[in-house]
C-alpha positions as CSV (number, residue, x, y, z in Angstrom):
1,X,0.0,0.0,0.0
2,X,1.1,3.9,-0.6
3,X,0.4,6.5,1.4
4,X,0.5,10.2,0.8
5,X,1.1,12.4,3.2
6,X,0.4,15.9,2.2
7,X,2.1,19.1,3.7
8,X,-0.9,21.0,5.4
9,X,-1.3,24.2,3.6
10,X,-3.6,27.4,5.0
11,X,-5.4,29.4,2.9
12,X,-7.8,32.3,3.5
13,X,-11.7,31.3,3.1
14,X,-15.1,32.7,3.1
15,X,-17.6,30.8,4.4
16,X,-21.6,31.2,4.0
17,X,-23.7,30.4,7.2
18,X,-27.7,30.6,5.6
19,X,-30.6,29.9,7.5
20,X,-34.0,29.2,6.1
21,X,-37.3,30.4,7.9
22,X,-37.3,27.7,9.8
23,X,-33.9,28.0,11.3
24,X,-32.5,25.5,9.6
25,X,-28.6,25.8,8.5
26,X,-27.8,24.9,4.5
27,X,-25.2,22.5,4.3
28,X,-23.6,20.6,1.3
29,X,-22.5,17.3,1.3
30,X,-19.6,15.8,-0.6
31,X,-17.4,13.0,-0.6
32,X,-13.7,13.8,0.5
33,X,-11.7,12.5,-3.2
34,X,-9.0,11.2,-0.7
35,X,-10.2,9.2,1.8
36,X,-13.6,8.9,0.7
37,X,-15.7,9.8,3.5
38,X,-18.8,11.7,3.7
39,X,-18.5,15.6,4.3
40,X,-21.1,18.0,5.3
41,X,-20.0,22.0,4.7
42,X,-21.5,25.1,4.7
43,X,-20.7,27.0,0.9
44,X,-17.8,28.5,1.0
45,X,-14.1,28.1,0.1
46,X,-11.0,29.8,-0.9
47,X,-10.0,33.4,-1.5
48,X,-8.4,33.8,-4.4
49,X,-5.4,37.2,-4.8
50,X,-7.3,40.3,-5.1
51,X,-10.9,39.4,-3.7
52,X,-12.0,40.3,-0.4
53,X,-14.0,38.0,2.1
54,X,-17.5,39.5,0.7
55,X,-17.0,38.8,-2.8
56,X,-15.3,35.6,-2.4
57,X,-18.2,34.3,-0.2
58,X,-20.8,36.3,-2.9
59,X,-19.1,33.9,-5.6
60,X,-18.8,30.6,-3.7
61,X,-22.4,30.9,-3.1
62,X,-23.6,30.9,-6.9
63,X,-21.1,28.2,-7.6
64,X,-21.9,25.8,-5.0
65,X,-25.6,26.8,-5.0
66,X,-26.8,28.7,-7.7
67,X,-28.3,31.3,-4.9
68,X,-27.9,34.7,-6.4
69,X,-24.8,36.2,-4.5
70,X,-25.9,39.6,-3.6
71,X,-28.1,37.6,-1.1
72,X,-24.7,38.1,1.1
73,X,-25.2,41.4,3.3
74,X,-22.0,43.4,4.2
75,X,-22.3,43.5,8.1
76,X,-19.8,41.9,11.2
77,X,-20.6,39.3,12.7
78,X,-19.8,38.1,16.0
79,X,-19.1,34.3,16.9
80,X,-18.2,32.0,19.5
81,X,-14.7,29.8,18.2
82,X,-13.2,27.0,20.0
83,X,-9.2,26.8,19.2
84,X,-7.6,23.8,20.7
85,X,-10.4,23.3,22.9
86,X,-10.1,26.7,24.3
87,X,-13.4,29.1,24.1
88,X,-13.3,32.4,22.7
89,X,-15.1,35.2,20.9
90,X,-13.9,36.3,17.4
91,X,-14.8,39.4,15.5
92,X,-15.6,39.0,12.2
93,X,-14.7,42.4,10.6
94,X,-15.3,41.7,7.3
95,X,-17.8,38.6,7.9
96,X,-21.5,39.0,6.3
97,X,-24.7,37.7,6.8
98,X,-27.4,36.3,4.0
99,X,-31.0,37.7,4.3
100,X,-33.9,35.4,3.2
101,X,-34.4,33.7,0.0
């Protein structure tokens, strides 16, 4: 058998949190290409050079969805984060919010 092991790499995201009327959260699923197990993500991914946070999210949403992006609102938002199993509140400055559909 041959194993891979891939160097970690970080890269800046955006991603969408959208909740229906009914407070539910919209969540994609995928299978992981590598190992082959069942993920289940909000939309979202990678920043690419030039783009800021709103418009990368704006993008990933009508990629992954086919939701019109400008249903992203510019506005912080404030959540709870767990780091290393270590609570704390992060400020997102440039974060947004999604209003109805």
């Amino acid at each position: 058998m041959i194993v891979a092991v891939l160097p970690k790499v970080s890269r800046p995201s955006a991603r969408i949190i959208r909740l229906d009327d009914r407070g539910r959260i919209l969540l994609l699923r995928w299978r992981d290409p590598f190992d082959g197990s069942t993920k289940w993500e909000p939309p979202g991914g990678g920043i690419d050079a030039g783009e800021t946070p709103l418009q990368a999210a704006r993008r990933e949403l009508v990629e992954e969805t086919g939701l019109a992006g400008d249903l992203i609102e510019p506005r912080p938002v404030e959540m709870p984060a767990l780091f290393a199993g270590t609570a704390a509140t992060t400020s997102i400055r440039s974060g947004s919010t999604s209003r109805g559909l």
